[in-house]
BADRENDO-738036 format. One record per residue (C-alpha): residue in one letter; x, y, z. Coordinates in steps of 0.05 Angstrom, whole numbers, plus 32768, in hexadecimal, padded with zeros to 4 digits. Layout:
REM BADRENDO-738036
+----+------+------+------+
| aa |    u |    v |    w |
+----+------+------+------+
|  a |    X |    Y |    Z |
...
+----+------+------+------+
***
This chain:
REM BADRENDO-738036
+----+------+------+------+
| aa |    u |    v |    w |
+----+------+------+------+
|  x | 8551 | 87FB | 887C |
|  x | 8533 | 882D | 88AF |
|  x | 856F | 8854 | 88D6 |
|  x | 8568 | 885B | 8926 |
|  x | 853F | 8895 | 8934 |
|  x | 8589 | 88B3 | 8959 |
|  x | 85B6 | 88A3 | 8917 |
|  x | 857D | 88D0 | 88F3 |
|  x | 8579 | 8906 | 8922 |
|  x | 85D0 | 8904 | 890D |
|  x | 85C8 | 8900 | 88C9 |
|  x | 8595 | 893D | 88CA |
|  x | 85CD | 8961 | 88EA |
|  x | 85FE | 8951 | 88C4 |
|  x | 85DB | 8969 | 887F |
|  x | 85C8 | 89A8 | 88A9 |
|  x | 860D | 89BA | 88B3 |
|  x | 8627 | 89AA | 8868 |
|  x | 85F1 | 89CB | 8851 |
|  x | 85FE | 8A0C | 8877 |
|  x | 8644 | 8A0E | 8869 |
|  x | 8639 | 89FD | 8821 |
|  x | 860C | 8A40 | 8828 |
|  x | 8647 | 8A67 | 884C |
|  x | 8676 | 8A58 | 880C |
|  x | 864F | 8A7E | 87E4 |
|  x | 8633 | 8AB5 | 8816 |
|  x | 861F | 8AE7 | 87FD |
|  x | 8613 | 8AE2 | 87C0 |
|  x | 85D2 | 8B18 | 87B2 |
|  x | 85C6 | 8B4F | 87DB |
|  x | 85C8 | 8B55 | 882E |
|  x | 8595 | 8B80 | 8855 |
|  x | 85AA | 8B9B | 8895 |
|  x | 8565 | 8BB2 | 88B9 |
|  x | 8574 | 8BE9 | 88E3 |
|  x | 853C | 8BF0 | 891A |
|  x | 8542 | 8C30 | 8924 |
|  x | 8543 | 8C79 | 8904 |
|  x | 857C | 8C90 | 88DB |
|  x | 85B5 | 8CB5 | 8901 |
|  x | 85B9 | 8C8F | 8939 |
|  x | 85F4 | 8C62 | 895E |
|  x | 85D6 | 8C2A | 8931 |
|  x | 85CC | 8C4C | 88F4 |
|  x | 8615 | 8C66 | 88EC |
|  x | 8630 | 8C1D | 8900 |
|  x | 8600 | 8BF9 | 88CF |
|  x | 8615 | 8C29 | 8895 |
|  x | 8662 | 8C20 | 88A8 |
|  x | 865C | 8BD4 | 88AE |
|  x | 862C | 8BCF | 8866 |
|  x | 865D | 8BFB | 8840 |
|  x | 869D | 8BCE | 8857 |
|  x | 8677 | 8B94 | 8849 |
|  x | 8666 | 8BA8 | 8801 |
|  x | 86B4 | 8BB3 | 87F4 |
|  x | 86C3 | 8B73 | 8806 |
|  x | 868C | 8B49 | 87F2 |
|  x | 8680 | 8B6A | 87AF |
|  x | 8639 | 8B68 | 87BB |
|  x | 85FE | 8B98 | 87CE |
|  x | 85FB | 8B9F | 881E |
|  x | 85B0 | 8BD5 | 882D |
|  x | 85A6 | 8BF5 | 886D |
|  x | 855C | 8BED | 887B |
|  x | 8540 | 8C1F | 88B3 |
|  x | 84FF | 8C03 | 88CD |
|  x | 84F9 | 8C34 | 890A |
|  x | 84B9 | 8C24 | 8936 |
|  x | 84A0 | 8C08 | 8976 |
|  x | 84E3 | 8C0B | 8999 |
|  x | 8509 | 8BE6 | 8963 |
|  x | 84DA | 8BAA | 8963 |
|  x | 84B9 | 8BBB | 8925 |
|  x | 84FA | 8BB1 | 88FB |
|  x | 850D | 8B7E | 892C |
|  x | 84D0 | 8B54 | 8924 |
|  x | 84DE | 8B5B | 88DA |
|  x | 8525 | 8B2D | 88DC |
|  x | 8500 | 8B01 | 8904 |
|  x | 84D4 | 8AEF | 88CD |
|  x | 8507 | 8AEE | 88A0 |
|  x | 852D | 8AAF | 8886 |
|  x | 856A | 8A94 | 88A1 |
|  x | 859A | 8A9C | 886C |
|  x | 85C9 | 8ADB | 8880 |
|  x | 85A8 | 8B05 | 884C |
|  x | 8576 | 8B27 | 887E |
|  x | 85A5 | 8B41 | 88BA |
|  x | 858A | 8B70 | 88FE |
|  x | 85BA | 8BA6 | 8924 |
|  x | 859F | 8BAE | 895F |
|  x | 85B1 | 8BCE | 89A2 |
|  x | 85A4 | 8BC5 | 89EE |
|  x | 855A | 8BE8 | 89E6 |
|  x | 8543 | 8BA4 | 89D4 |
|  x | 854D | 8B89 | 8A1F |
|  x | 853D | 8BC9 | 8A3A |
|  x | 84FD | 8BC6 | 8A20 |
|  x | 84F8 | 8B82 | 8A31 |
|  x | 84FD | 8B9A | 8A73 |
|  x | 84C8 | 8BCD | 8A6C |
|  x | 8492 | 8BA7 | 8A50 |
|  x | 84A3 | 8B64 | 8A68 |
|  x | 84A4 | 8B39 | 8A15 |
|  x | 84B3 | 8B52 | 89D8 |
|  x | 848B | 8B42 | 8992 |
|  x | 84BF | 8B0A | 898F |
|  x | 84F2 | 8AE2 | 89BE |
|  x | 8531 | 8B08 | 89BE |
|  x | 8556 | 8AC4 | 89D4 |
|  x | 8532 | 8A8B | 89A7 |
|  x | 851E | 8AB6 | 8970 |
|  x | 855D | 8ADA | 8958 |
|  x | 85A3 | 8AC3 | 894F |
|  x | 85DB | 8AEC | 896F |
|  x | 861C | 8AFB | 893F |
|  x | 8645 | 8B28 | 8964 |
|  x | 8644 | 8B5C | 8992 |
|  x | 8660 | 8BA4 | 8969 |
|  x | 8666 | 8BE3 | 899A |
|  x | 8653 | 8C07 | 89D1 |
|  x | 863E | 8C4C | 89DF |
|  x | 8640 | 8C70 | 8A29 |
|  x | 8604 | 8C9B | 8A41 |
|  x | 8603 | 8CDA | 8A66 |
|  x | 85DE | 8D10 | 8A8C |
|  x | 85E2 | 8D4E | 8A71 |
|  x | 85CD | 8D8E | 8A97 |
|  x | 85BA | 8DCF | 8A7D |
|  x | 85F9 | 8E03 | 8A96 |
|  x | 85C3 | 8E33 | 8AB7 |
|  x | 85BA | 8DF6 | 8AEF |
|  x | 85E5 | 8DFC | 8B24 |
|  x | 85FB | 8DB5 | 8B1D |
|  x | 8640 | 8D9A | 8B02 |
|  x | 863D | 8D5A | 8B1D |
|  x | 8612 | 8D20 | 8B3F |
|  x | 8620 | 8D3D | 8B85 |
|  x | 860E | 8D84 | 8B74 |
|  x | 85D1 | 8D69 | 8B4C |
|  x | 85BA | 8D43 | 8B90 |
|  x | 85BB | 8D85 | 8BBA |
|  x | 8590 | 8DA7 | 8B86 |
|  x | 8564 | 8D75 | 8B80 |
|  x | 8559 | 8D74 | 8BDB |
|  x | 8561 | 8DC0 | 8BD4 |
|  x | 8520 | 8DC3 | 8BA6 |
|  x | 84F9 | 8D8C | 8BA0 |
|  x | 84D3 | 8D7C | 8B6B |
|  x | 84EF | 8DA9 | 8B47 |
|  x | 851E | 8D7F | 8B09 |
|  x | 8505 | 8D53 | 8AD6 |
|  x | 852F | 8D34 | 8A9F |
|  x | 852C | 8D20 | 8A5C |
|  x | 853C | 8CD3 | 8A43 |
|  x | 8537 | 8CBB | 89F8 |
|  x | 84FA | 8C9A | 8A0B |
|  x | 84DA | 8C6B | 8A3C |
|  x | 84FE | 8C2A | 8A41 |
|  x | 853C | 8C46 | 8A26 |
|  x | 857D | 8C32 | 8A41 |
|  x | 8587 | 8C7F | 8A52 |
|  x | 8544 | 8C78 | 8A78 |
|  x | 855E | 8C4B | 8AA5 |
|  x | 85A0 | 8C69 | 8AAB |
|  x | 8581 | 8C9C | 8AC9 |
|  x | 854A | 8C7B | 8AF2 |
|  x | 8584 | 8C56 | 8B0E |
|  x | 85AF | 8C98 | 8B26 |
|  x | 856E | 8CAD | 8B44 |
|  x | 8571 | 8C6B | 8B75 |
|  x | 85AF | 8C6A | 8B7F |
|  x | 85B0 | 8CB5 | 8B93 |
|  x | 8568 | 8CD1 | 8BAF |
|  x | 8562 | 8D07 | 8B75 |
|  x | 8518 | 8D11 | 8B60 |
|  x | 8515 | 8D22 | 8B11 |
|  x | 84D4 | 8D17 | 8AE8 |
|  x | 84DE | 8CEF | 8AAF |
|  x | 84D2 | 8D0E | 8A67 |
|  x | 84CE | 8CDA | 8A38 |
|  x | 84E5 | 8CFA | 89E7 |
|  x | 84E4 | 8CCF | 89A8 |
|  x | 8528 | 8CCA | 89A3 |
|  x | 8570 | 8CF5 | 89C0 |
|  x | 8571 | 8D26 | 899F |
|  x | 8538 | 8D4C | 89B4 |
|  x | 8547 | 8D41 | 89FD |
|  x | 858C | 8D61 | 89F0 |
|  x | 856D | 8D97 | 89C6 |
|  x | 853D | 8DA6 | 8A04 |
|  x | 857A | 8DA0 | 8A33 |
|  x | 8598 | 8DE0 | 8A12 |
|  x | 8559 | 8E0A | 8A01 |
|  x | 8544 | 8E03 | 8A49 |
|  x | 8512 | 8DDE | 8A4C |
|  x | 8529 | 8DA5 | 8A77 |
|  x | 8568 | 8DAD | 8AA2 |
|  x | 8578 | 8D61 | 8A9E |
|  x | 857D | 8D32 | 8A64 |
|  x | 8599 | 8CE3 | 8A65 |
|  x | 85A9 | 8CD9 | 8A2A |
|  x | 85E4 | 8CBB | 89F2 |
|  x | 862F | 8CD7 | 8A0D |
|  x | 8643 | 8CE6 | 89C6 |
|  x | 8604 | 8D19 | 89B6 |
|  x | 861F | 8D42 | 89F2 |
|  x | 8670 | 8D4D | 89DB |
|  x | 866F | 8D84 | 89AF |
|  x | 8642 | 8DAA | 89DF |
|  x | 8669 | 8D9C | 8A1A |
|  x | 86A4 | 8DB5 | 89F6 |
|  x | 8683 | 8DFC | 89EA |
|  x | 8661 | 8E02 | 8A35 |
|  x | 861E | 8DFA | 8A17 |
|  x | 860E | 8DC1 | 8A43 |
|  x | 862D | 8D9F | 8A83 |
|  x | 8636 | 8D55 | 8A85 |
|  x | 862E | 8D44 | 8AD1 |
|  x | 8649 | 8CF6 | 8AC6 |
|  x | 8651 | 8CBF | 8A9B |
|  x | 8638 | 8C7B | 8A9D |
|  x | 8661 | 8C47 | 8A8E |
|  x | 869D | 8C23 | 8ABC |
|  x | 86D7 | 8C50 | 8A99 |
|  x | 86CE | 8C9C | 8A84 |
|  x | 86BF | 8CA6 | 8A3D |
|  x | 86F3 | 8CB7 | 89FE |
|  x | 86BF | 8CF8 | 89E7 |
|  x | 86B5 | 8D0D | 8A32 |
|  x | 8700 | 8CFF | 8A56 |
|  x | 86EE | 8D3A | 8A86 |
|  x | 86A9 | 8D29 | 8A95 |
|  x | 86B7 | 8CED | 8ADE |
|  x | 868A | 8CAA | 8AD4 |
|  x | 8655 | 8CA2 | 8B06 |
|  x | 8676 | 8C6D | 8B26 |
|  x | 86B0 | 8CA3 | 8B31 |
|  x | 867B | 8CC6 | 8B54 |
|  x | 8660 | 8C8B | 8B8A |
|  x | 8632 | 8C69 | 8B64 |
|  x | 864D | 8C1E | 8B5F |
|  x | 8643 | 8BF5 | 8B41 |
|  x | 8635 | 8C1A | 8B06 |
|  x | 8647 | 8C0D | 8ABB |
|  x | 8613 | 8C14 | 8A7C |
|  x | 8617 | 8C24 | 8A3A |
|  x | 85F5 | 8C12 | 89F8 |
|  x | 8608 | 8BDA | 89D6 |
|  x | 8601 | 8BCB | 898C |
|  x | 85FD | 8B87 | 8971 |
|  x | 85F4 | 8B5F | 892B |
|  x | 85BD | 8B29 | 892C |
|  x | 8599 | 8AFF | 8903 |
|  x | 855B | 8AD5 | 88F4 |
|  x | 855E | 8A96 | 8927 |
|  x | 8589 | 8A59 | 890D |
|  x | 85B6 | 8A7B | 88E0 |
|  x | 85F1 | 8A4F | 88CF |
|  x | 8629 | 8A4C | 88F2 |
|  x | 8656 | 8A5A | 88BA |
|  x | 8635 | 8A92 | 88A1 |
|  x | 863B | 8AB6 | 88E4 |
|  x | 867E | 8AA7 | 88E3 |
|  x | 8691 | 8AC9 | 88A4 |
|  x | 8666 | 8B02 | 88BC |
|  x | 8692 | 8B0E | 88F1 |
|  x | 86D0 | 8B03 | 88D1 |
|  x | 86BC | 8B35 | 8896 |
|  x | 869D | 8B67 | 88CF |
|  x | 86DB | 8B67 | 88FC |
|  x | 870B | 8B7A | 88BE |
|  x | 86D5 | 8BB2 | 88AA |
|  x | 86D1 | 8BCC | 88F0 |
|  x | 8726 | 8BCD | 88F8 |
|  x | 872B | 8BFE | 88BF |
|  x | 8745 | 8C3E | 88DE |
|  x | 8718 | 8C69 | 88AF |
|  x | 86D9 | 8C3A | 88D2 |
|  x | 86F6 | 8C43 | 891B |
|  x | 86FD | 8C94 | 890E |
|  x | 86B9 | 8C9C | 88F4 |
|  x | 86A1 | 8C74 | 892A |
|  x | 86C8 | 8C8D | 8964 |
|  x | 86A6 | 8CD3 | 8945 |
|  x | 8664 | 8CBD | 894A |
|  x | 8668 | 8CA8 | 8993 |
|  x | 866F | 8C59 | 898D |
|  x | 86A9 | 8C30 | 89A9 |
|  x | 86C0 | 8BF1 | 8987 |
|  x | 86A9 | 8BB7 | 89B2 |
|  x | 86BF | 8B6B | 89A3 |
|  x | 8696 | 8B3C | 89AE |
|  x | 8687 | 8AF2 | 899C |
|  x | 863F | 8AD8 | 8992 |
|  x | 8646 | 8AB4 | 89CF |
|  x | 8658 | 8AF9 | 89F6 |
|  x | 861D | 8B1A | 89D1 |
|  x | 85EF | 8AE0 | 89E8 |
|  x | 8602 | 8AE3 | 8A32 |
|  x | 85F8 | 8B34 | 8A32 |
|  x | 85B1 | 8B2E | 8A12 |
|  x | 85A4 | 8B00 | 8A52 |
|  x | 85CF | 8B29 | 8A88 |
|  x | 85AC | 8B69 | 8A72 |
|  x | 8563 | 8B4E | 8A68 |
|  x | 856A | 8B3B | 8AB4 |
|  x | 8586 | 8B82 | 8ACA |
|  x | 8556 | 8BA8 | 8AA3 |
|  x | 8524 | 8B7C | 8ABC |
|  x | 8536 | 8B87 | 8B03 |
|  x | 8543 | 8BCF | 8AFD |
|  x | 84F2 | 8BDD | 8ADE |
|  x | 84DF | 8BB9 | 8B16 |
|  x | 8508 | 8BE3 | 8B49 |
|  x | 8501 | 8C2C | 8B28 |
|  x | 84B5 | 8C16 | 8B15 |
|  x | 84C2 | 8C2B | 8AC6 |
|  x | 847F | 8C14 | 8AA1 |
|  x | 846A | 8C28 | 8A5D |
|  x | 8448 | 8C6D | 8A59 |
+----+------+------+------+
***
């Protein structure tokens, strides 16, 4: 007896569903590989070592960070991609995926229909640093310099595309200062510049610039996000300073290869919530600049979409294009 083609189509779904929470009940039960897109150190680093090392506690098994820096995180992106949907293969990623997006217009992959969203993890602030020899302290100050000699500031991002470079292609709209743009492979070197001398400006990750800014070896004129920043209370938001509406950070989120079971990305964020609530986690953490964020797949899924748009828009009104 041949089934209608609709009682099928249910069947199919059912088996899916038993099959992938027959997989969940014994998840994992080998080793996990979180691929890190990026260079050790970083905001995404430190959380995928945190989150692997609770994990192994309480799963008993393996759990490898895998850094596959390159090509703005799609390299190691495009790698999960390809990889098979069974929760073994996992991607931390953060909000340079949709800022490049913006930038180049696709990706090697579609960040929507290719990739499963888990949960959303933390958030770190940016901010614009200033060397103390400019006679800047803040975004008003830095506008008179910037009328009183033009041409004469340029600042330093963590690369083209990077949330930081739009941060700071968006304070330039919103305010009339000129700044060149200096593109470095990375934050570090822009902050590095920012106190030899070499640049006067830098956009760049909030918590690189809190132990300088505690010693006076660099000024931080503002702070991007809606609220001012745990490692910076001092230093006013930007939105504090006129520019409205104005909140950005970096957000760092745990995907996977498209259709991963349900149930499996359920007990990943059960397991990843407890890890993340240990106090030891939330110090080291808090240390290294990144601010517990909760979020559901559903909230990671609608941020991908807000911020592809916004990034989007903003390329298109501050003319960022690769170099």
């Amino acid at each position: 007896m041949r089934l209608h083609p609709s009682i099928q189509a249910l069947c199919a779904a059912a088996l899916l569903v038993i099959g992938g929470t027959a997989q969940a009940d014994t998840y994992p039960s080998k080793s996990v590989r979180i691929v890190v897109p990026y260079a050790t150190g970083g905001g995404s680093d430190v959380l995928a070592r945190q989150i692997g090392a609770g994990l192994q506690k309480l799963w008993n098994q393996p759990v490898v960070v895998d850094n596959r820096a390159g090509a703005s995180g799609n390299i190691g992106s495009a790698e999960v991609v390809r990889a098979a949907s069974d929760g073994y293969t996992l991607l931390l990623q953060n909000s340079t995926m949709v800022t490049n997006l913006g930038v180049y217009g696709k990706l090697p992959y579609d960040e929507e229909k290719d990739l499963t969203p888990i949960m959303l993890l933390g958030v770190t602030p940016i901010a614009l640093a200033a060397n103390p020899s400019l006679n800047a302290s803040n975004v008003k100050e830095l506008v008179a310099v910037s009328k009183a000699k033009p041409g004469s500031l340029s600042y330093g991002s963590c690369g083209i595309g990077t949330p930081q470079n739009f941060v700071m292609e968006l304070v330039k709209l919103q305010t009339g200062i000129e700044a060149t743009h200096v593109g470095y492979k990375g934050c570090s070197p822009a902050v590095t510049d920012v106190l030899g001398g070499q640049i006067p400006l830098a956009m760049v990750s909030a918590n690189l610039l809190a132990p300088f800014a505690k010693n006076g070896k660099i000024k931080v004129l503002g702070v991007s996000t809606a609220k001012r920043y745990s490692l910076l209370p001092d230093v006013p938001t930007f939105e504090e300073q006129g520019l409205k509406p104005f909140d950005f950070s970096i957000w760092f989120a745990l995907m996977g290869p498209k259709n991963l079971p349900p149930a499996i990305v359920a007990k990943l964020v059960t397991d990843i919530s407890t890890v993340l609530a240990e106090p030891e986690v939330v110090t080291i953490l808090s240390n290294a600049g990144v601010e517990r964020y909760k979020g559901s797949a559903e909230d990671l899924a609608k941020l991908i979409k807000a911020d592809t748009k916004r990034y989007t828009d903003l390329a298109r009104s501050a003319n960022i294009k690769p170099e």
